[in-house]
C-alpha positions in Angstrom: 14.6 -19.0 3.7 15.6 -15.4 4.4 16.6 -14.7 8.2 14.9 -11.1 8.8 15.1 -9.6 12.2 11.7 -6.9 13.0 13.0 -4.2 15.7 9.2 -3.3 16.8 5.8 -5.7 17.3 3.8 -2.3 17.2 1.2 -2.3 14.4 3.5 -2.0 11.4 5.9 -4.2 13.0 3.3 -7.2 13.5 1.6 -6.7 10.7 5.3 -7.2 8.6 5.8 -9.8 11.4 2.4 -12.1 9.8 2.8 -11.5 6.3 6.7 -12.5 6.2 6.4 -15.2 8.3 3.6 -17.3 6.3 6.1 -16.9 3.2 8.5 -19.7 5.3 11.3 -16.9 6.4 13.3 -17.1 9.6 11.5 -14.0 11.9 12.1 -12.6 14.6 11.2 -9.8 16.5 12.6 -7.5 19.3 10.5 -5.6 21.4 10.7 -3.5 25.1 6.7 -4.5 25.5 6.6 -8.3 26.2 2.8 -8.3 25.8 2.6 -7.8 21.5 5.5 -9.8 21.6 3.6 -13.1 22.9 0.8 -12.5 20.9 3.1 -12.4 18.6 4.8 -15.9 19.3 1.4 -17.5 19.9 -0.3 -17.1 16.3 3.0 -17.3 14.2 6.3 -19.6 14.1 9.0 -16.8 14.8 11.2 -16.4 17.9 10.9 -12.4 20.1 12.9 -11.0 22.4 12.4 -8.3 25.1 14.6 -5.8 25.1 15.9 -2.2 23.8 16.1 -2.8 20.1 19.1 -0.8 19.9 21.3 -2.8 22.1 24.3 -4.4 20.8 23.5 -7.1 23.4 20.1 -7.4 22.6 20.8 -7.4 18.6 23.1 -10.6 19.6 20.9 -12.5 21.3 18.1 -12.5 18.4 20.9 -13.5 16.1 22.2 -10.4 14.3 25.4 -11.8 13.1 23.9 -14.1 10.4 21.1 -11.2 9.6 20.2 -10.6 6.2 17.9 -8.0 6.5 16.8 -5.6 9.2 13.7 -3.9 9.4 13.5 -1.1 12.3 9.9 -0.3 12.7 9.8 1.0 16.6 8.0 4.1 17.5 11.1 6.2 18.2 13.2 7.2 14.6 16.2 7.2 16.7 15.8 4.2 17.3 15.5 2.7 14.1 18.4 4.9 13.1 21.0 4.3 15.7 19.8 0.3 15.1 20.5 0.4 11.3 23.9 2.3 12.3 24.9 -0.3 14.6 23.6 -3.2 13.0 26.0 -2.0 9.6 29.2 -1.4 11.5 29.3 -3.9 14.2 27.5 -7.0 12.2 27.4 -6.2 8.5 23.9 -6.6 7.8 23.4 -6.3 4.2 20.0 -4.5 3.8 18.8 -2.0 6.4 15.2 -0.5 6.4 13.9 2.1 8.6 10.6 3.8 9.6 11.0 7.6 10.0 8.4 9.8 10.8 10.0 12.7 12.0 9.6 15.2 8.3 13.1 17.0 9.6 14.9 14.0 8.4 13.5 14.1 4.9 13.4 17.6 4.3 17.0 17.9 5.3 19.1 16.7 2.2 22.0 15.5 4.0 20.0 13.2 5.9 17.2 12.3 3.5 18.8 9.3 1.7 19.8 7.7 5.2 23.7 7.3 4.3 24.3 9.3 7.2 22.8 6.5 9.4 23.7 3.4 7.2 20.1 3.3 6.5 19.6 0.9 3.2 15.9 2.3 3.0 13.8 4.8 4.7 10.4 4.5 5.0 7.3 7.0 6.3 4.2 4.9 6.7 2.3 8.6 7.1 3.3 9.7 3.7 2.6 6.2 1.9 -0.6 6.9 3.7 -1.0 10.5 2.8 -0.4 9.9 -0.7 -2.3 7.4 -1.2 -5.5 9.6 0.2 -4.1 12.3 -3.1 -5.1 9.6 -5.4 -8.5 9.0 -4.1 -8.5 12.5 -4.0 -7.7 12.2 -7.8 -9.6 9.5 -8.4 -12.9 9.5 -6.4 -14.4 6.8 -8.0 -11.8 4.5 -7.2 -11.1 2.1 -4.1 -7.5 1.8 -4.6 -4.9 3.6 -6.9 -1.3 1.9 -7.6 1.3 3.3 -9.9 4.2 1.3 -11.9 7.5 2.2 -13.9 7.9 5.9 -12.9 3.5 6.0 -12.8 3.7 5.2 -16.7 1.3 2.4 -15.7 -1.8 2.3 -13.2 -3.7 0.0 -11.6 -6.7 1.1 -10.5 -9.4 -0.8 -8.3 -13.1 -0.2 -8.7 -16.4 -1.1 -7.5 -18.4 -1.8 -10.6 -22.1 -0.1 -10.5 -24.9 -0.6 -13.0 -24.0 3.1 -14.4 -21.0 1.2 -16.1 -20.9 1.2 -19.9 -19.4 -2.5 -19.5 -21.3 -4.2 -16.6 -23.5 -6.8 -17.2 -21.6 -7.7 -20.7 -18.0 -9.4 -21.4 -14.6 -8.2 -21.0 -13.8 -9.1 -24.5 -16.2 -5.9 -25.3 -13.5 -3.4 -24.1 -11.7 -3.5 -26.7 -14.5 -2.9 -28.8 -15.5 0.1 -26.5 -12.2 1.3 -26.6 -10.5 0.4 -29.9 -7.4 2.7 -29.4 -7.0 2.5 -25.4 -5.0 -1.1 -24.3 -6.4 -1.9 -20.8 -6.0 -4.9 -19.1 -8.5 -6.7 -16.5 -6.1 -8.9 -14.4 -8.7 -9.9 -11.2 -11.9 -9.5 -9.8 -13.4 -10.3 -6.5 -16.8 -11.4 -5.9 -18.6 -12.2 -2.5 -15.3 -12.6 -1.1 -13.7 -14.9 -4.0 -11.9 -13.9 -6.6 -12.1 -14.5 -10.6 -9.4 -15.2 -13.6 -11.2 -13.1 -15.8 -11.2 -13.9 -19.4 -12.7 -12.3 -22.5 -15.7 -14.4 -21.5 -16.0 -12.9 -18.1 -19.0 -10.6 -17.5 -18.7 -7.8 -14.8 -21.6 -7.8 -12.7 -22.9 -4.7 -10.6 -20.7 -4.9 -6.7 -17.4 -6.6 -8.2 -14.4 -5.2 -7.7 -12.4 -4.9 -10.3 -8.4 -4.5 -10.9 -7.9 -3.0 -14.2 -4.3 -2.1 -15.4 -3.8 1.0 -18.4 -1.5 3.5 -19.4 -1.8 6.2 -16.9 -3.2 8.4 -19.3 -5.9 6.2 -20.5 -7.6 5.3 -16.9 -10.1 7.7 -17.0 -11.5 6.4 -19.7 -11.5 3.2 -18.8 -12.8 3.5 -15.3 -15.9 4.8 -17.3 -16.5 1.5 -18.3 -16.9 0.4 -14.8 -18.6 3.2 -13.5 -20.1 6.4 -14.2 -17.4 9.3 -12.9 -18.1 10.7 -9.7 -17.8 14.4 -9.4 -15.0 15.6 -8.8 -13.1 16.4 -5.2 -13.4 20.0 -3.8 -14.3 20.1 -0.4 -12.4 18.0 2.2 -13.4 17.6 6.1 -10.3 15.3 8.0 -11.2 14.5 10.8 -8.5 14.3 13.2 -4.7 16.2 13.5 -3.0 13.2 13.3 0.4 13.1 11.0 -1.6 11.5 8.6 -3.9 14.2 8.9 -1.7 17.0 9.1 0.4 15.7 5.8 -3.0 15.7 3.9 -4.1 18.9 4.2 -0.9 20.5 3.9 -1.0 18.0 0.1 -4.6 19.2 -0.5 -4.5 23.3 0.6 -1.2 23.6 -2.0 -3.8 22.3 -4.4 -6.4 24.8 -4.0 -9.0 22.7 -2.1 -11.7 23.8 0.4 -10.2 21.8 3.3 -11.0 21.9 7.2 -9.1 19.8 9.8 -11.3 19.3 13.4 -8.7 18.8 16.4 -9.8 18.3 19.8 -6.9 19.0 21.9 -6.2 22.8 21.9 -2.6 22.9 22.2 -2.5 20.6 19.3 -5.6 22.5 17.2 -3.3 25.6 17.6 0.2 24.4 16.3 -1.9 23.0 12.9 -3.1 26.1 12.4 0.2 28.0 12.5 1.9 25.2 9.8 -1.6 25.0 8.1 -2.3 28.6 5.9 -5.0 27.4 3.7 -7.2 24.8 6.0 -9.5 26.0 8.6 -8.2 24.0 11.9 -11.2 23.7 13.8 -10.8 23.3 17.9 -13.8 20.4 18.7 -14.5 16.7 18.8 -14.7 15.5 15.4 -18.2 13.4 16.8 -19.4 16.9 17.6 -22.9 16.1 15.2 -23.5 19.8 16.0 -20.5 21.3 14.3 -20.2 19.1 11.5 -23.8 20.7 10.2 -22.8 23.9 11.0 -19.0 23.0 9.1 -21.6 21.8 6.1 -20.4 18.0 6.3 -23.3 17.2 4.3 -21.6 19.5 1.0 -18.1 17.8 1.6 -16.9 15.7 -1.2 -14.8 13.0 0.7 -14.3 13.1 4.4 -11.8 11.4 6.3 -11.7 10.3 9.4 -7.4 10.3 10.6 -7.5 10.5 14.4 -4.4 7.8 16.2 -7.8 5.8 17.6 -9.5 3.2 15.9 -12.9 3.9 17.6 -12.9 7.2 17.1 -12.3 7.0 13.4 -14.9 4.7 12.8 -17.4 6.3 14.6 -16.2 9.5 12.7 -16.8 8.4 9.5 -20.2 7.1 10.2 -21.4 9.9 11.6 -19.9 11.8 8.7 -21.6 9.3 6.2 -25.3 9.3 8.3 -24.9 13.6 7.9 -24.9 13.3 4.2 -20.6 13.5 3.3 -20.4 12.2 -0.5 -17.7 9.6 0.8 -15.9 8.8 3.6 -12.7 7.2 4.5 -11.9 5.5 8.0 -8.1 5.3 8.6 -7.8 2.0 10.7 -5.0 0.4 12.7 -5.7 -2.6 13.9 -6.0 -5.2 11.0 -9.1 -6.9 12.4 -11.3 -3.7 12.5 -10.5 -3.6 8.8 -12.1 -7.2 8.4 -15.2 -6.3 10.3 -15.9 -3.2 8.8 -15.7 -5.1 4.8 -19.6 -4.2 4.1 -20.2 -0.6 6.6 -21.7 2.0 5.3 -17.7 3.5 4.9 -17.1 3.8 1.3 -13.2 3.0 2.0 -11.2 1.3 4.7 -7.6 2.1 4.4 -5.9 -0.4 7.0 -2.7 1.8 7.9 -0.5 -1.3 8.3 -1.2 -3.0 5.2 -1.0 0.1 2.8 2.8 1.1 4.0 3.8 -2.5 3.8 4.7 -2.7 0.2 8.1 -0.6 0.5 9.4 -3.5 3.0 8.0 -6.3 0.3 10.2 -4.9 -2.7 13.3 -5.6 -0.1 12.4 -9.1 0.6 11.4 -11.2 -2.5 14.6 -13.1 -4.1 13.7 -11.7 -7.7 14.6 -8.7 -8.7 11.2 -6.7 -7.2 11.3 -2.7 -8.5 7.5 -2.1 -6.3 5.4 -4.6 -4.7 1.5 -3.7 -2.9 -0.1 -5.8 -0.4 -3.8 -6.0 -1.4 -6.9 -7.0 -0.5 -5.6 -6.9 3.6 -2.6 -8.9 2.7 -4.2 -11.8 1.2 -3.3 -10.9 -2.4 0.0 -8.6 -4.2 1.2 -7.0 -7.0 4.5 -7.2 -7.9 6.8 -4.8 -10.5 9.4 -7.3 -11.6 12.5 -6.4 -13.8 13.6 -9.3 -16.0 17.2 -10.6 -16.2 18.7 -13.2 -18.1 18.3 -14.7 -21.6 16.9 -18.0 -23.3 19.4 -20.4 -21.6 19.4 -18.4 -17.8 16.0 -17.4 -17.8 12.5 -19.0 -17.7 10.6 -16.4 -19.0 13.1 -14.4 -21.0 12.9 -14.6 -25.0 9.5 -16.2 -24.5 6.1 -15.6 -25.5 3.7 -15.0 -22.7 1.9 -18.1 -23.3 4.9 -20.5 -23.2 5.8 -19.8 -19.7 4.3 -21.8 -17.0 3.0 -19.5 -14.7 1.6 -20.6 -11.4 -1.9 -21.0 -10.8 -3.3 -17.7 -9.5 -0.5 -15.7 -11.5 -1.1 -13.5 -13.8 1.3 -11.0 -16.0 -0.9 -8.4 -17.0 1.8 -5.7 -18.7 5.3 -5.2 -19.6 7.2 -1.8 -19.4 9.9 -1.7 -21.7 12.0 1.5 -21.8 9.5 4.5 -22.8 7.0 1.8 -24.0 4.0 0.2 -22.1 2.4 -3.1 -23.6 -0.4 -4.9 -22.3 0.8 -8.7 -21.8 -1.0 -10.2 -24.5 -0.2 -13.8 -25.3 2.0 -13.7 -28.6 4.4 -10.8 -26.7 8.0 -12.0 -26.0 9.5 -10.7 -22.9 12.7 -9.3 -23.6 16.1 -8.8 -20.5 15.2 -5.7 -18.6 11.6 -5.7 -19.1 9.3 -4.6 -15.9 7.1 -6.6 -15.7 3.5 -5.9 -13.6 1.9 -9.3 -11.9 -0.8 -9.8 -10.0 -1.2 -12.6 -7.6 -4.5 -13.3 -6.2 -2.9 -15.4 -3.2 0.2 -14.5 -2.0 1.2 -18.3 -0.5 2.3 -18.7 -4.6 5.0 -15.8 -4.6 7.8 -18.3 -3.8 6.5 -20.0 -6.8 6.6 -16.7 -9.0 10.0 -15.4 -7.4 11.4 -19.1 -8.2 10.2 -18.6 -12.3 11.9 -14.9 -12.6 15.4 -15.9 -10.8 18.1 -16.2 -13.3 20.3 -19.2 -12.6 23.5 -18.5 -10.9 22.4 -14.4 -10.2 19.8 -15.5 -7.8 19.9 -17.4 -4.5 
């Protein structure tokens, strides 16, 4: 049990709040608004407490002294930052994490690495968000796009169509398909279940599929899912949020046909003096009106990034009903992201869920390199570095089929120095290995953390 202390019960801070504290840690969380905080302490077992979550006083009574890990996630950087200062100096908290927003603090080197601040990690949920739009962007076919060992490996998640070379037959045909490309199917989700594929396994039109590859090689194997959409030229966001602003500053360096719609003026006109390639348009993004005059219906991908909820939903369907190739909703609130599973929005990108995975790498008890929260936080996948040898290890020095993996487990490549194998079941793991797994329930990660600790390194 790890005794982690949440400054924040905002939407990143309760979603971190639910998913840590089903995995039997010790949570709790500080907050100025009582109100989140007693949702909070009615639907989970953690302890809250009101008050200014940068208080020394405050910090004490939530039990900072026997902290082992911090996680600052209020709406105010400073916050987090003097928090992480004062929780370093005056308690000697180990590990420190902060949300920053504010781009001033990255850009500027001497405070980008947060040693100024005794800030462990910094983290920028708008920029996880951001650049995870780039890869859809990048990959438009795709639903999801994760990246492993310096993005030497991908995972990529897909929804298969009847346009794909291998739907309707067996896995065990990609090989056959694909005789010099290694890919790996780890897990596939069907009417809300999931599979273990094997080489038995046949893909049927609607699934979606997790398929790991080289990076190099995903193309080609996505084509096996689905037939390549075309590719990304014209962008419509809908909303000058950060979010917003961060991707079309990303897309207009790239040489995309982008337009942003803001509808408060004095907002509108600061984009478009940062902005030099995106037209900034001044209106509602629900004006029907000027979205068929702004050609909505030509746009490749639009995406709907105001700070609202209802806005963005009714954004994107709006975009969606006036012919946009594909449209994104940006939500915040994790139960919108439940109801809106089979809308007519191509992609759902719950805010909280998708910057979750920097916190998660900080948390498990092996030694985690990147972990994703998937499938709204039911399911992860964790980079793992191996340690140990045949006597302090229980996987290292052994063939992928001698270790006893939990149920729901499933190794599905190892990254060993320049070299990227797909986790067959004659490969032996060797010390230092990354190794990519894929849990489709994330109540057996104790289970998996417990089988990559190495005796004596690992509490």
């Amino acid at each position: 049990m790890k005794k982690i202390i949440i400054l924040g019960a905002g939407q990143v801070g309760s979603s971190v709040a639910a998913h840590l504290a089903s995995e039997d840690n010790d949570i709790t969380v500080i907050d100025l608004n009582e109100e989140p905080l007693k949702l909070l302490a009615d639907r989970y077992d953690l302890r809250t407490v009101t008050g200014n979550a940068a208080h020394p006083s405050v910090l004490l009574e939530a039990g900072i002294q026997d902290c082992e890990l911090l996680i600052a996630v209020t709406e105010v950087d400073e916050v987090n930052m003097l928090a992480c200062r004062i929780a370093h100096v005056l308690f000697q908290v180990p590990d420190r994490v902060a949300r920053i927003r504010a781009a001033e603090y990255f850009s500027n080197e001497s405070l980008s690495d947060g040693s100024l601040f005794d800030i462990s990690h910094m983290i920028c949920p708008e920029q996880v968000v951001s650049d995870y739009l780039l890869k859809l962007v990048e990959f438009p076919e795709a639903l999801q796009v994760l990246e492993f060992a310096n993005d030497r490996v991908r995972m990529v998640a897909v929804r298969a169509r009847d346009d794909g070379l291998l739907v309707g037959k067996p896995i065990s045909d990609l090989s056959r398909h694909l005789p010099n490309i290694d890919a790996r199917i780890v897990a596939i989700f069907r009417e809300n279940g999931s599979l273990r594929p094997d080489g038995q396994t046949i893909i049927r039109t609607g699934d979606e599929v997790f398929v790991l590859s080289e990076r190099d090689d995903m193309r080609k194997v996505m084509q096996e899912l689905r037939k390549m959409d075309r590719p990304v030229k014209r962008v419509m966001i809908g909303g000058g949020s950060d979010v917003g602003f961060r991707l079309a500053s990303a897309l207009e360096k790239r040489k995309l046909n982008v337009k942003l719609i803001e509808p408060d003026k004095d907002r509108a006109k600061a984009l478009a003096g940062s902005l030099h390639g995106t037209l900034v348009l001044n209106a509602s993004e629900a004006d029907a009106e000027l979205l068929d005059t702004e050609g909505v219906a030509e746009v490749d991908l639009y995406v709907a990034a105001t700070n609202n909820d209802e806005r963005n939903i009714i954004a994107a369907l709006l975009a969606k009903r006036m012919g946009a190739n594909r449209v994104v909703a940006l939500i915040h609130k994790t139960e919108y992201v439940d109801l809106l599973e089979d809308s007519k929005i191509d992609i759902v990108i719950g805010l909280a869920e998708t910057s979750i995975g920097d916190i998660l790498s900080h948390i498990r008890r092996a030694d985690v390199d990147t972990a994703h929260s998937l499938r709204r936080g039911a399911s992860e996948v964790l980079e793992v570095i191996a340690h140990g040898d045949h006597s302090t290890s229980q996987v290292v020095g052994r063939r992928v089929d001698e270790i006893n993996w939990p149920s729901g487990a499933l190794l599905g490549a190892i990254v060993r120095q320049e070299k990227v194998l797909m986790a067959h079941h004659d490969e032996v793991i060797h010390a230092e290995d990354h190794l990519v797994i894929f849990v489709t329930d994330k109540k057996i990660i104790p289970r998996v953390e417990r089988l990559l600790q190495v005796s004596g390194l690992f509490i």
